[in-house]
MARDREN-877735 format. One record per atom (N, C-alpha, C, O, CB): residue in three letters; x, y, z. Coordinates in steps of 0.001 Angstrom, whole numbers, padded with zeros to 6 digits, always signed. Atoms other than C-alpha are relative to their C-alpha. Glycine has a CB too. Layout:
MARDREN-877735
alaXYZ ...
//
This chain:
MARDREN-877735
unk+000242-001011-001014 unk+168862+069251+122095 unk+000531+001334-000501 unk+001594+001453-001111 unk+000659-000390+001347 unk-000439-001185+000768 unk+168967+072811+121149 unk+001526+000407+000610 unk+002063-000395+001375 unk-001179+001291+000184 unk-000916-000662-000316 unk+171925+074827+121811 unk-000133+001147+001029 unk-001154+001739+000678 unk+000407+000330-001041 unk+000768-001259-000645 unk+171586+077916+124690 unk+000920+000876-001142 unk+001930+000922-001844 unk+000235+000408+002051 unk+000081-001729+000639 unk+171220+081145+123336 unk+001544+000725+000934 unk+001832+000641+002128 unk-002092+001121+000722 unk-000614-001089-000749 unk+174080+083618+123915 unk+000046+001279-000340 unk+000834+002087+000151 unk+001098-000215+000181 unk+000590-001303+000687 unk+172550+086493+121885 unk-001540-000479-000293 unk-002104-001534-000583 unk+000912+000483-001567 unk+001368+000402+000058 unk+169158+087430+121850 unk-000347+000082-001360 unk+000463+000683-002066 unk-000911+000800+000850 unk+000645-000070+001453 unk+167151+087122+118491 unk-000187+001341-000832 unk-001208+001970-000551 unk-001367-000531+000120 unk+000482-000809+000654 unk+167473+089916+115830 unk-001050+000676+000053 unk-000931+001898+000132 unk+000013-000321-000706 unk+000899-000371+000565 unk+164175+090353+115289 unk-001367+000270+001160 unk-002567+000509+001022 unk-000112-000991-001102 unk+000709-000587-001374 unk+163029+091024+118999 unk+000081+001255+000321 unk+001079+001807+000785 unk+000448-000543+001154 unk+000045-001505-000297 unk+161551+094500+119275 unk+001059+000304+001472 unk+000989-000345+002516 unk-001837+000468+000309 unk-000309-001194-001557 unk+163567+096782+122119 unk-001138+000398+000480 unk-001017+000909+001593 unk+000817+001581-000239 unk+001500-000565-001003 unk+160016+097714+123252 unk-001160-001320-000444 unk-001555-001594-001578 unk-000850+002101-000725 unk+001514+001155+000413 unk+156982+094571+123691 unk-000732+000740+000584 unk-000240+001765+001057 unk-000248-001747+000596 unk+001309-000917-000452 unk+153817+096019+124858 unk-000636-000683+001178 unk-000703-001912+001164 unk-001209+000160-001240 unk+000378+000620-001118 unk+152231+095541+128383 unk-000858-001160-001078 unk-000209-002122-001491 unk-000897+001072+001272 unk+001028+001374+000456 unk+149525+093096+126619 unk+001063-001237-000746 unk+000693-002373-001041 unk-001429+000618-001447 unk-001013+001526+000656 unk+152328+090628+125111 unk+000778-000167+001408 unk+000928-001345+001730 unk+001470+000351-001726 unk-000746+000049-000940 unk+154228+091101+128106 unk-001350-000908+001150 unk-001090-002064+001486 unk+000688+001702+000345 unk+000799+000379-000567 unk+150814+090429+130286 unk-000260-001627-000534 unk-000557-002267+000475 unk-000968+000999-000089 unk+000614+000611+000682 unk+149941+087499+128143 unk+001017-001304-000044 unk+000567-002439+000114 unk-000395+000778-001192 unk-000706+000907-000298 unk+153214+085562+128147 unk+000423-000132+001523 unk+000457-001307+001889 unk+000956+000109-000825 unk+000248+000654-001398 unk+153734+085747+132086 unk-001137-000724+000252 unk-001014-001690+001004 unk-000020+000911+000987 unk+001379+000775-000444 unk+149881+084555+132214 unk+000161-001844-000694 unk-000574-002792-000416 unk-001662+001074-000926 unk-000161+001266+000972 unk+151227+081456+129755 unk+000933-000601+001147 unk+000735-001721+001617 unk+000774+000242-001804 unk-001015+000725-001229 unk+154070+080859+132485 unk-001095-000180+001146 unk-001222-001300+001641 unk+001525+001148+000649 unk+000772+000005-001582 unk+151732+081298+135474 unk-000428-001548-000326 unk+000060-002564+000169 unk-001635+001375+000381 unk+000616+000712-000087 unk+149406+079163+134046 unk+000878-001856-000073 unk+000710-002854+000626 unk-000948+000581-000943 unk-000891+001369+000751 unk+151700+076101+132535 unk+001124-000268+001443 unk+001950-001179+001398 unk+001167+000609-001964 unk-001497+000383-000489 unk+154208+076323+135632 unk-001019-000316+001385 unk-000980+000320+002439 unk+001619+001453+000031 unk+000464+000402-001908 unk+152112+074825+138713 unk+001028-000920+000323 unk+001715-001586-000451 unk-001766-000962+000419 unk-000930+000778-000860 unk+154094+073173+141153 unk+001283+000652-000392 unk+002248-000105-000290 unk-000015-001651-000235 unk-001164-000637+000195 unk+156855+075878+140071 unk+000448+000329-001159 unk+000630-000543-002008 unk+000812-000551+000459 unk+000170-001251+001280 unk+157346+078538+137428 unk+001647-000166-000830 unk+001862-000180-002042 unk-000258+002110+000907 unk-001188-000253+000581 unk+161152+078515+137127 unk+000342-000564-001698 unk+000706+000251-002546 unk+000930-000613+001029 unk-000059+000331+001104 unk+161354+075962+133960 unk-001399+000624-000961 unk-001226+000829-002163 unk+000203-001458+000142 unk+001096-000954+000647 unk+158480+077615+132531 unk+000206+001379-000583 unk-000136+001668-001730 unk-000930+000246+000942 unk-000437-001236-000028 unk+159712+081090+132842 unk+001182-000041-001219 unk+001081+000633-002244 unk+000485+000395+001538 unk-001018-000067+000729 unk+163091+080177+131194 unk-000856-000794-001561 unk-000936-000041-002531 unk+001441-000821+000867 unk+000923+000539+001074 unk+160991+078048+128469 unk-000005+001810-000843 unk+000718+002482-001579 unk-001919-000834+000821 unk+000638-001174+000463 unk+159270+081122+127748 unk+000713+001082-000782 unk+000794+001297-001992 unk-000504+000565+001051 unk-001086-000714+000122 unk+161574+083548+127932 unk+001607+000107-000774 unk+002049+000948-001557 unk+000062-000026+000950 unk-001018-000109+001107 unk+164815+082553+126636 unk-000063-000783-001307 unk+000395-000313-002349 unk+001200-000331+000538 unk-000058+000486+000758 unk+164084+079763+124658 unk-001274-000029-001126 unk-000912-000464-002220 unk+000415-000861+000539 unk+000804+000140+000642 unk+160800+079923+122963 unk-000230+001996-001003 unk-000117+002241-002204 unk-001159-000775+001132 unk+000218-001400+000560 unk+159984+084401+122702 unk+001474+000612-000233 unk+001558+001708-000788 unk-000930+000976+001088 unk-001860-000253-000208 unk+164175+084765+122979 unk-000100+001658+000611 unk+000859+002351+000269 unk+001222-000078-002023 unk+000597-001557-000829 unk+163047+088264+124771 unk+001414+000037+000815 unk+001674+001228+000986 unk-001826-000102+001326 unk-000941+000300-001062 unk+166480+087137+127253 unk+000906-000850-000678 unk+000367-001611-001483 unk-000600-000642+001278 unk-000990+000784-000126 unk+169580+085426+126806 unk+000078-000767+001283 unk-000653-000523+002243 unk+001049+000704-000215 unk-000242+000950-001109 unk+170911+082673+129176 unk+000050+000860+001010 unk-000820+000983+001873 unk+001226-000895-000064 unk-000210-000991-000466 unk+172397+085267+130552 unk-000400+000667+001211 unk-000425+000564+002438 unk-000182+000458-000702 unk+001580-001053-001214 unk+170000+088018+131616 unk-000653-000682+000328 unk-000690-000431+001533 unk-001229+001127-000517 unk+000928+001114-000994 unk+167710+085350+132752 unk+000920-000371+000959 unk+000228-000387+001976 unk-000617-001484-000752 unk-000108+000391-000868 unk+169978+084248+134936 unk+000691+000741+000852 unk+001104+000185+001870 unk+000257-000918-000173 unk-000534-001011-000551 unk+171482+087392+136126 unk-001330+000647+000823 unk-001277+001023+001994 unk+000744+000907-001116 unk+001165-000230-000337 unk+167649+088324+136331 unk-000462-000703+001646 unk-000934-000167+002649 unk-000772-000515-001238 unk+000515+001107-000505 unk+166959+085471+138258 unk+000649+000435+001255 unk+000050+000969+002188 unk+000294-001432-000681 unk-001113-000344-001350 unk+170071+085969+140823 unk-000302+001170+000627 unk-000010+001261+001820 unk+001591+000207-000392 unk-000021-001190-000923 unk+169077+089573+141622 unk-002038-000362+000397 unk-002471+000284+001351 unk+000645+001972-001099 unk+001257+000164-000709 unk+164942+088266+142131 unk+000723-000980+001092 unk+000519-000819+002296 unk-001406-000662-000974 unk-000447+000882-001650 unk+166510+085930+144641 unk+000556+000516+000871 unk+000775-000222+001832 unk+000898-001086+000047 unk-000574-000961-000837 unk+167962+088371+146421 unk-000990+000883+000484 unk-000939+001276+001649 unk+001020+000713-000636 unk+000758-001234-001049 unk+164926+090996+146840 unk-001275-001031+000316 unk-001617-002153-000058 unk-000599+001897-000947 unk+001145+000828-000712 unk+161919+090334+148920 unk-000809-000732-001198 unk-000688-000336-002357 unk-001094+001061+000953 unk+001655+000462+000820 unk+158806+088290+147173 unk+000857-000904-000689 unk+002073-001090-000664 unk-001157+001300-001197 unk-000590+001344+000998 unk+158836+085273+144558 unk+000846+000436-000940 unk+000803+001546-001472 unk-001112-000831-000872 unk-000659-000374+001129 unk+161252+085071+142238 unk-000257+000672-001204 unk+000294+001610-001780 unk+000334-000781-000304 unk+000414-000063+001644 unk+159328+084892+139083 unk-001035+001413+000218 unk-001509+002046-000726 unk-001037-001772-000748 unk+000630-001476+000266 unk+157469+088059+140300 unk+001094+000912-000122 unk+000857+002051-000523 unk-000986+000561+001191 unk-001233-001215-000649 unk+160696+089922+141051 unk+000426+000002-002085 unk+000348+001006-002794 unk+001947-000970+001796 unk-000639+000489+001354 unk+162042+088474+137285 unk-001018+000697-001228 unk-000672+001102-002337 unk+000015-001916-000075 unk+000848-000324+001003 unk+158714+089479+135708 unk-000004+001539-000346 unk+000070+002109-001435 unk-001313-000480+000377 unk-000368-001790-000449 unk+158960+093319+137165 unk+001108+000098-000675 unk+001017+000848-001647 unk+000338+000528+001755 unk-001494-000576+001041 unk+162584+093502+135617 unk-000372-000327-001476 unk+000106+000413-002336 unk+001744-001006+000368 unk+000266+000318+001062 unk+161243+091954+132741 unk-000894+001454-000838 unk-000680+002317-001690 unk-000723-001390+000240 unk+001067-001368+000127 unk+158301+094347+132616 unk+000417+001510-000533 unk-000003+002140-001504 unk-000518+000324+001488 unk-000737-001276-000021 unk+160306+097429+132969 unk+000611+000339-000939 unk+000434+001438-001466 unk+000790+000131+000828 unk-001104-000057+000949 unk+163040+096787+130586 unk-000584+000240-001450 unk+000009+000977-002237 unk+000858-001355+000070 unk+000204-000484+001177 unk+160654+096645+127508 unk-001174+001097-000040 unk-001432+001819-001003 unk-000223-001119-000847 unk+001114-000978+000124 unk+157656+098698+128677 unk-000268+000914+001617 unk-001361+001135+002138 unk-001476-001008-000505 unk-000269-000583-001138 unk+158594+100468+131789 unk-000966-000107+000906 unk-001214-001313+000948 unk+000296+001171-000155 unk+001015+000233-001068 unk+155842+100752+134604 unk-001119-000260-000195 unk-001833-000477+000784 unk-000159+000820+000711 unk+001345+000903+000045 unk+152738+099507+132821 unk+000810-001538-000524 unk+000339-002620-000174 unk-001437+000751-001374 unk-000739+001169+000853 unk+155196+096866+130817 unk-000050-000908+002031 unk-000943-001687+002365 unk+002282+000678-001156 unk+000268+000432-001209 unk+155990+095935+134948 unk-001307-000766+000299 unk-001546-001973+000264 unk+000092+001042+000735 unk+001067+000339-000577 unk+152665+096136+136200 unk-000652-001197-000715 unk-001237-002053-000051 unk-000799+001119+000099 unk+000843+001105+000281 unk+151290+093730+133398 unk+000996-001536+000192 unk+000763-002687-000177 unk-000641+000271-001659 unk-001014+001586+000032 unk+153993+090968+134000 unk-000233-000313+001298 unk-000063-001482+001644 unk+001907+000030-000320 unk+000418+000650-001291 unk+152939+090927+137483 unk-001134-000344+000161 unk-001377-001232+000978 unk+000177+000630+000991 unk+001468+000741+000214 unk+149081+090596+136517 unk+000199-001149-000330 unk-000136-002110+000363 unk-000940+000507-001012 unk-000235+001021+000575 unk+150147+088337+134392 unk+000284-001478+001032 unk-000407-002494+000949 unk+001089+000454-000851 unk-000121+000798-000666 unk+151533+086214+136885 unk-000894-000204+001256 unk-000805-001189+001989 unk+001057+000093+000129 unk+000791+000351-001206 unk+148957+086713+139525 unk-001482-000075-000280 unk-002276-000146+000658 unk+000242+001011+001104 unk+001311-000206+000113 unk+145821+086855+138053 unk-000807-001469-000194 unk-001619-002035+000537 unk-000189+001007-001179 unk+000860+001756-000422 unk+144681+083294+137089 unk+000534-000878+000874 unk-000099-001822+001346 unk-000097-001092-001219 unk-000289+000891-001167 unk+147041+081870+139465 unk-001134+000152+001270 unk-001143-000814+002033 unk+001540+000396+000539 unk+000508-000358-001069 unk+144550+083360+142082 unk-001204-000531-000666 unk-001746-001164+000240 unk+000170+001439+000559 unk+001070+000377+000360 unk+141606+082347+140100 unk-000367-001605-000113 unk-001446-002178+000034 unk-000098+000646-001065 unk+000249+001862-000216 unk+142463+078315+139848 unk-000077-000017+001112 unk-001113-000518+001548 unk+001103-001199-000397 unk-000403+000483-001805 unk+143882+078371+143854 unk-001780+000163+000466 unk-002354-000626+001216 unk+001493+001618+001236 unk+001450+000109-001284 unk+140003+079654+144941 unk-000662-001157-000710 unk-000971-001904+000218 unk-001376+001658+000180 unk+000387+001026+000743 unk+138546+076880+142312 unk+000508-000825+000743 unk-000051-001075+001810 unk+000308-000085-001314 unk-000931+001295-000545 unk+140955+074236+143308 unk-000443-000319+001656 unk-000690-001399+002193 unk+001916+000477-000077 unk+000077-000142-001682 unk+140442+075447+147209 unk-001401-000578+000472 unk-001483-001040+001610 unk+000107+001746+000558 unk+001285+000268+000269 unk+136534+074612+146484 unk+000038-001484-000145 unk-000493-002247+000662 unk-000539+000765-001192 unk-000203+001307+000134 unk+137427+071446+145138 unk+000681-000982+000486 unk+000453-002177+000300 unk+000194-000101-000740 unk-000765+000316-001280 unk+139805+070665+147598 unk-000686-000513+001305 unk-000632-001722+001531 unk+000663+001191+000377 unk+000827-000075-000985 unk+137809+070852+150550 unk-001084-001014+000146 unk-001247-001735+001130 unk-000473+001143-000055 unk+000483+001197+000242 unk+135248+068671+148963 unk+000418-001366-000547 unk-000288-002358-000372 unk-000689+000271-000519 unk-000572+001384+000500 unk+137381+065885+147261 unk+001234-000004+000649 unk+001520-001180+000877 unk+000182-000208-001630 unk-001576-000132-000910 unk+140844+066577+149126 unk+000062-001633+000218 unk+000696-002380-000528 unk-000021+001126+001904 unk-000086+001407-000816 unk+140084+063021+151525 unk+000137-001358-001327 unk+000391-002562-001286 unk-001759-000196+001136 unk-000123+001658+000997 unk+140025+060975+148124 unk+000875-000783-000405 unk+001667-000037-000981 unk-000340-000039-001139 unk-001027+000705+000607 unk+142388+058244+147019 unk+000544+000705-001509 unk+001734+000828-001801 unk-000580-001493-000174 unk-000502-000588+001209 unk+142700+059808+143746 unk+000360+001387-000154 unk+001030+001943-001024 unk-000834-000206-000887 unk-000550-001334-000244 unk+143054+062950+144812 unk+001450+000115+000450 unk+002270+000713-000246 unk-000804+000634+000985 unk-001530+000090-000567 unk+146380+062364+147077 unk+000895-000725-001097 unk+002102-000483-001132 unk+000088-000932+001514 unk-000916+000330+000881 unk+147584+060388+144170 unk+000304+000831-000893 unk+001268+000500-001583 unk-000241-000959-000520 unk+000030-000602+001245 unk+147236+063068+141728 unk+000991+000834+000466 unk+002000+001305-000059 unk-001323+000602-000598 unk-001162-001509-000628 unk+148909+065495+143881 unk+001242-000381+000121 unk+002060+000512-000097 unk-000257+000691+001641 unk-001506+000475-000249 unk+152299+063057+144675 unk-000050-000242-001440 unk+001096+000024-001803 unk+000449-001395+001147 unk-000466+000100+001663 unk+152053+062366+140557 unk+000935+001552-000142 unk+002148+001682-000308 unk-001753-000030-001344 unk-000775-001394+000018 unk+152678+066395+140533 unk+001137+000165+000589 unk+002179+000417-000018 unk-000654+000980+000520 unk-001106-000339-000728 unk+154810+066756+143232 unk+001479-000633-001468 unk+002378-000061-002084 unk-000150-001039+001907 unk-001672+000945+001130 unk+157550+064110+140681 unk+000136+000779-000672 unk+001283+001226-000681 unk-000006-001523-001113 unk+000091-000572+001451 unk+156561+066141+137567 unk+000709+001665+000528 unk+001506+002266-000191 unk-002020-000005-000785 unk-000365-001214+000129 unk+157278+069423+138983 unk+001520+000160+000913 unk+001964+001276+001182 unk-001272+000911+000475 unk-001177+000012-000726 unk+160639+068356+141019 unk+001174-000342-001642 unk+002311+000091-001825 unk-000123-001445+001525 unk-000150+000447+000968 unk+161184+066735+137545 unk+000797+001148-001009 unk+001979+001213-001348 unk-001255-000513-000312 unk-000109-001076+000395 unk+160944+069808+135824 unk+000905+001195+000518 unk+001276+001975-000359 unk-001028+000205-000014 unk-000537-000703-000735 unk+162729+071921+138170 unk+001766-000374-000103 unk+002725+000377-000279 unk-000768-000188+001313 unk-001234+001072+000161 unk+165660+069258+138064 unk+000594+000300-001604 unk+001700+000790-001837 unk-000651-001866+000188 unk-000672-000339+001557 unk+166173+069586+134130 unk+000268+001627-000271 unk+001251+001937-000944 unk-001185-000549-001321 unk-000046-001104+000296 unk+165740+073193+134012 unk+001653+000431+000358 unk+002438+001006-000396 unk-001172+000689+000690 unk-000902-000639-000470 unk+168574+073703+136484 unk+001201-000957-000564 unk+002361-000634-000306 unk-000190+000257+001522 unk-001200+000770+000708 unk+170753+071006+134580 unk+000654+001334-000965 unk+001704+001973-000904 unk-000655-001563-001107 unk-000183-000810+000887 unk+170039+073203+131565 unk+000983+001188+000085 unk+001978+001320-000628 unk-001083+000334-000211 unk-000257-001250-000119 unk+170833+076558+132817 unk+001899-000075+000297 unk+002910+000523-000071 unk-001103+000664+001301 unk-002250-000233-000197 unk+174568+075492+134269 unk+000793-000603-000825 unk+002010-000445-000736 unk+000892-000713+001457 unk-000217+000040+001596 unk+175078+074143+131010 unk+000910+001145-001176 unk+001812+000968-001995 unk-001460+000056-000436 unk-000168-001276+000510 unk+175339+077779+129788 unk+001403+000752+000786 unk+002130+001633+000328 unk-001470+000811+000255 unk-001324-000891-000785 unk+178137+078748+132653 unk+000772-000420-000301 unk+000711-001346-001110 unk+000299+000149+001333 unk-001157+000156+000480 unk+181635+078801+132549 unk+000842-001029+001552 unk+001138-000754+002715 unk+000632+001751-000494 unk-000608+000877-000959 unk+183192+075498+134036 unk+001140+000758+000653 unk+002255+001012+000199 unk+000487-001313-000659 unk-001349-000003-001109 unk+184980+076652+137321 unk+000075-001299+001285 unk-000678-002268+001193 unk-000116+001666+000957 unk+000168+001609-000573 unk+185759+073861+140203 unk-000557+000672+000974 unk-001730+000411+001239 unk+001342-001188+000386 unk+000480-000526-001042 unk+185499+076185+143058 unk-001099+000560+000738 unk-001192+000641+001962 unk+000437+000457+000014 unk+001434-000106-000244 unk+181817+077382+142820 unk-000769-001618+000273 unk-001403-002203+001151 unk-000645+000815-001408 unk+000551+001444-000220 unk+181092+074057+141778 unk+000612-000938+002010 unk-000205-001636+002610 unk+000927-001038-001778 unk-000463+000431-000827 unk+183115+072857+144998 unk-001173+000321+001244 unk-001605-000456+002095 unk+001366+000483+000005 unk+000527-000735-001505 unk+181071+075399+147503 unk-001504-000516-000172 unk-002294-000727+000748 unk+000135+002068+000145 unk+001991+000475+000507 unk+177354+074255+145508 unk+000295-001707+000607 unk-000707-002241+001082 unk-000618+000035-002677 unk+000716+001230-000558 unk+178253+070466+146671 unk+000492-000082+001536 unk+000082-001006+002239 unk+000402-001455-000900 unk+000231-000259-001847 unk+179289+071497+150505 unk-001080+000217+000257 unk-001750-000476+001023 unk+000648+001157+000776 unk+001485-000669-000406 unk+176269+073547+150492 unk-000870-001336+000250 unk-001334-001845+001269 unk-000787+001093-001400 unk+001031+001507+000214 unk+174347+070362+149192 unk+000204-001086+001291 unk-000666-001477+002068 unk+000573-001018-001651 unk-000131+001021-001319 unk+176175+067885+151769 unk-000466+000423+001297 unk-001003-000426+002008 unk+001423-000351+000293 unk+000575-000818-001092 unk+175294+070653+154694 unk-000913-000538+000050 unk-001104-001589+000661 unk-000199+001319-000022 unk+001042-000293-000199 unk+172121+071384+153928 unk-000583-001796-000040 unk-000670-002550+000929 unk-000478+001228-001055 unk+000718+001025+000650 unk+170497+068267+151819 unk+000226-001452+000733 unk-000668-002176+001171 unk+000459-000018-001508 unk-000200+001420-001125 unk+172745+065075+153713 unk-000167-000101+001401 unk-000918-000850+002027 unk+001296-000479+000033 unk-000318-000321-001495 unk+173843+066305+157095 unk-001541+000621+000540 unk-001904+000261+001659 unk+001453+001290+000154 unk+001171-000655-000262 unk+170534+068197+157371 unk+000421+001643+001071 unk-000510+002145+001701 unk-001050-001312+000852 unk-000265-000775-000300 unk+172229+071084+158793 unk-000760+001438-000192 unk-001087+001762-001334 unk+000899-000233-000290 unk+000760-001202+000587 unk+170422+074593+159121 unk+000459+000249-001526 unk+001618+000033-001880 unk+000304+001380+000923 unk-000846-001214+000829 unk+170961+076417+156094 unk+000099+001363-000014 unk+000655+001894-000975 unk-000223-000006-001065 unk-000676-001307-000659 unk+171176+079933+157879 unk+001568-000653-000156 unk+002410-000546-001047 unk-000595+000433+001910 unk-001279+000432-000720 unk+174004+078101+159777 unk+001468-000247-001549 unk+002611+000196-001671 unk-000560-001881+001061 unk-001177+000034+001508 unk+175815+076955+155885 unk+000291+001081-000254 unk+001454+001476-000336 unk-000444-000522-001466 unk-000327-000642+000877 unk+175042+079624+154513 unk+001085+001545+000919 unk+001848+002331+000357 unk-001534+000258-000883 unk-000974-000873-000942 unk+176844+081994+157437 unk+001589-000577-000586 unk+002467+000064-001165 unk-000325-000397+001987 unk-001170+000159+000434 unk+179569+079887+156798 unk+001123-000195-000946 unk+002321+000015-000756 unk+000019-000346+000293 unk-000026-000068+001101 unk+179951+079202+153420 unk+000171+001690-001043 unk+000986+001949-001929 unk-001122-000780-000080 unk+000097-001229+000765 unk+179171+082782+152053 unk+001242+000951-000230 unk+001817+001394-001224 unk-000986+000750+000634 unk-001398-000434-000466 unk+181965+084280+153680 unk+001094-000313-000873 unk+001687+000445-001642 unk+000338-000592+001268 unk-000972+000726+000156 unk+184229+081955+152886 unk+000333+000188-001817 unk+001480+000358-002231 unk-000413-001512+000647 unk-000448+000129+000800 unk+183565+081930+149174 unk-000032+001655-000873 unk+000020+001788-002095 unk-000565-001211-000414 unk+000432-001316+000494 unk+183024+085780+148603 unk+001717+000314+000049 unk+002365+000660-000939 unk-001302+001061+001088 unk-001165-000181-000078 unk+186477+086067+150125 unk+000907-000931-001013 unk+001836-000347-001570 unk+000235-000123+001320 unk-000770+000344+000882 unk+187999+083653+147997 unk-000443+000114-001479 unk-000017-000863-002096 unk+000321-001148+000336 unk+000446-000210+000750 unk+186347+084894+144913 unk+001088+001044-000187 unk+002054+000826-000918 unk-001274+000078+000080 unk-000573-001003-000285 unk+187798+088372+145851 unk+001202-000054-000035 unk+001715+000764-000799 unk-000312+000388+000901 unk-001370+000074+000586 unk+191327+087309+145996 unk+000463-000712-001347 unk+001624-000779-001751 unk+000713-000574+000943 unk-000241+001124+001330 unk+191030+085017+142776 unk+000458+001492-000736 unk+001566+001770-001193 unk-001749-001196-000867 unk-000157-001250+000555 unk+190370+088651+141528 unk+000880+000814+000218 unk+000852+001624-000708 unk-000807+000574+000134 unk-001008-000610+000251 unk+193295+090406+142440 unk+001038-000583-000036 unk+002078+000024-000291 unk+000109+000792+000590 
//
């Protein structure tokens, strides 16, 4: 298993060009159905090394924070950073353009084969493959962080909340957030 990256590759221009930029989000779009995230990082840190663990996941943390999908929010910072507002604009084509072109296909074919036995099986095959995928990615990525207990502590409350107890997760995360922002904050002074 490789090693993560904690420097990006020498030999990665400071400037890619909207069309490489367009061209590898359209490679994630396309390759990441049932969910982009391991795809994205694929792409990105480990295959074009364009990102460290890092910035991908610093990336990642501030698209989860503003409105819209992640991997659009991730692609726009992406975009920007090597080719400023067309570099942007094509990382968001990129990601929306054949995705919108299989969904009306699929939606066609849906409609008419949807009711089939092999159809509902194909789709719970996916569902595994892309929970699958989703599951290793995020092994991967905390791999790369720096063992503390106390994050780790508040990520398996969260989990027992939300995931066992079935508890809102507004309601966790009201209570939880708080709790560990403040004790973050005094760790720090």
């Amino acid at each position: 298993m490789p090693q993560p990256t904690s420097v990006p590759d020498e030999k990665v221009p400071s400037r890619i060009g909207p069309l490489a930029l367009f061209f590898a989000f359209n490679e994630i779009a396309v390759s990441g159905f049932g969910g982009t995230l391991p795809w994205s990082y694929r792409t990105l840190v480990e295959t074009r090394r364009w990102l460290t663990d890092r910035e991908f996941m610093e990336m990642l943390s501030l698209g989860q924070l503003l409105p819209g999908p992640n991997i659009c929010n991730v692609g726009i910072m992406v975009g920007w950073r090597f080719a400023g507002y067309g570099g942007a604009a094509a990382s968001l084509a990129g990601l929306v353009v054949m995705p919108f072109v299989f969904m009306v296909v699929l939606g066609f074919l849906y409609v008419r084969y949807g009711d089939t036995r092999l159809a509902q099986q194909a789709l719970n095959g996916m569902s595994a493959v892309a929970a699958g995928l989703v599951l290793a990615t995020g092994v991967k990525m905390l791999s790369s962080l720096p063992r503390r207990w106390l994050p780790a502590l508040f990520g398996v409350v969260a989990f027992a909340g939300v995931g066992l107890l079935r508890l809102p997760l507004l309601g966790v995360l009201l209570v939880l957030a708080p709790a560990a922002i403040a004790l973050a904050w005094r760790a720090l002074r």
